[in-house]
C-alpha positions as CSV (number, residue, x, y, z in Angstrom):
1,X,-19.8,-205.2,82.6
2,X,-20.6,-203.4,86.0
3,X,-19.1,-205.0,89.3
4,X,-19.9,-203.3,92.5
5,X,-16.7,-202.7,94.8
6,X,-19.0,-202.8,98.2
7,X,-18.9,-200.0,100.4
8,X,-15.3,-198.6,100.5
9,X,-13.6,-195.7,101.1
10,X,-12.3,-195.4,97.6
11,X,-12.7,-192.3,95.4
12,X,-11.0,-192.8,91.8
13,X,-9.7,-190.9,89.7
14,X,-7.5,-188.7,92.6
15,X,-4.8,-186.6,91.6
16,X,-1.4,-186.9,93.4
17,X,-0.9,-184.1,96.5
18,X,2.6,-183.3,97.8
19,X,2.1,-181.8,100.6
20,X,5.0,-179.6,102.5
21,X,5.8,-179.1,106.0
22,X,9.2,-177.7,107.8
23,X,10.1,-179.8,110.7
24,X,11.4,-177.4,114.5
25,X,14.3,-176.5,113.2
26,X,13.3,-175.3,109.9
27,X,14.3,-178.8,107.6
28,X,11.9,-178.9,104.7
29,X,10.0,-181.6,103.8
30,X,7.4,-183.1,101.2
31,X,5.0,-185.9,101.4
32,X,3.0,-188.1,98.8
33,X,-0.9,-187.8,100.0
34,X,-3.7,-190.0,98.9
35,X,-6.1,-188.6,101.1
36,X,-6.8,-185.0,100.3
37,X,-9.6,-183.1,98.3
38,X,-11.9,-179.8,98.8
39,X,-13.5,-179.0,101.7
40,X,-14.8,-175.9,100.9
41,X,-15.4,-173.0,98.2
42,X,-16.0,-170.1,100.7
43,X,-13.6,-170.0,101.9
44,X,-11.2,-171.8,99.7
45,X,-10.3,-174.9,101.8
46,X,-8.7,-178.4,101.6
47,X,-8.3,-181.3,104.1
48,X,-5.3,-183.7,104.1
49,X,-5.3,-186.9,105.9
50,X,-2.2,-188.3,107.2
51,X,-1.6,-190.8,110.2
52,X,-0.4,-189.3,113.3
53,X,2.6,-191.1,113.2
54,X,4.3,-189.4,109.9
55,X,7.1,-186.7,110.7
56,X,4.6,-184.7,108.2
57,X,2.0,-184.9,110.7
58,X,4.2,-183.9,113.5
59,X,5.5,-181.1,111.2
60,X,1.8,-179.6,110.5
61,X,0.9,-179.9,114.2
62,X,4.0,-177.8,115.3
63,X,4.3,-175.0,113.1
64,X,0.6,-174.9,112.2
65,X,1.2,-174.6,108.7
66,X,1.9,-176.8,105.4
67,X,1.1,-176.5,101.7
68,X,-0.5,-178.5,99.0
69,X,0.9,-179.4,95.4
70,X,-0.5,-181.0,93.1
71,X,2.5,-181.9,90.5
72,X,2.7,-182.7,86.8
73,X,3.7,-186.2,85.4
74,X,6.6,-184.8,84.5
75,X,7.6,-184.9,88.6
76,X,5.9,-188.6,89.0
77,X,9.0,-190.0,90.1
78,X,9.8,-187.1,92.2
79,X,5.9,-187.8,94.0
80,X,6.6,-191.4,93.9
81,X,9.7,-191.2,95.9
82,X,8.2,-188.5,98.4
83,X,5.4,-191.2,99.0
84,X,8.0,-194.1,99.9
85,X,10.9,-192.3,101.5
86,X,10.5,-191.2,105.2
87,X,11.9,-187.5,105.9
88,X,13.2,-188.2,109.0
89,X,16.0,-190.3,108.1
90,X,16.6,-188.6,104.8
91,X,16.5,-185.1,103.1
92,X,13.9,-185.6,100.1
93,X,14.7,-182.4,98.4
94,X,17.9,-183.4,98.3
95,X,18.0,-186.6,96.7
96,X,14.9,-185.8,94.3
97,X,16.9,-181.9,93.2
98,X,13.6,-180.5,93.9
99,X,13.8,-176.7,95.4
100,X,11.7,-176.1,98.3
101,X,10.0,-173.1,98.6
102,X,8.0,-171.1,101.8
103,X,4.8,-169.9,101.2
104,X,3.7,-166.3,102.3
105,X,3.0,-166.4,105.9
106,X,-1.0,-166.5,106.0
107,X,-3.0,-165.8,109.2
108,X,-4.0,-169.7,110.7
109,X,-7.9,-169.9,110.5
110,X,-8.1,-174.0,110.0
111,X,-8.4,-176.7,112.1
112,X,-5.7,-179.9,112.5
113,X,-6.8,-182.7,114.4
């Protein structure tokens, strides 16, 4: 049996994105993100969502830059806990033992907002 939900901003099934910022003075951090998806093929693009009040957010906005993962089950609690846990009063790669990594500096064509 069929049941409409209404008109919702739901989209299921959605994989789980981490996505990564480093804070002003170079702290890493990771955040669980439920709004995220493709934006574009040409060229490849994503959007993230996140509320302007997350020390992600701030991260992103400073250094102009932040990377998207999309883990394996076999790091669901590691995702979990990035979701839950707020990077500014603790370091998330430190109690998950997950190894942060840059990315290769890329030249900025997006847009954050």
């Amino acid at each position: 049996m069929k049941k409409s939900l209404g008109a919702r901003s739901l989209v299921f099934p959605t994989p789980v994105w981490v996505v990564g910022t480093y804070d002003k003075k170079g702290k890493p951090n990771i955040m669980t993100v439920a709004w995220g998806g493709m934006c574009c093929s040409k060229p490849p693009c994503v959007a993230v969502s996140l509320r302007k009040a997350t020390y992600s957010y701030a991260n992103m906005v400073e250094r102009e830059a932040f990377t998207v993962n999309v883990p394996s089950e076999r790091f669901l609690k590691e995702a979990d806990y990035a979701g839950i846990a707020s990077g500014r009063e603790t370091d998330k790669f430190e109690d998950t033992g997950l190894t942060p990594v840059k990315s290769e500096p890329r030249p900025w064509r997006g847009t954050l907002c």
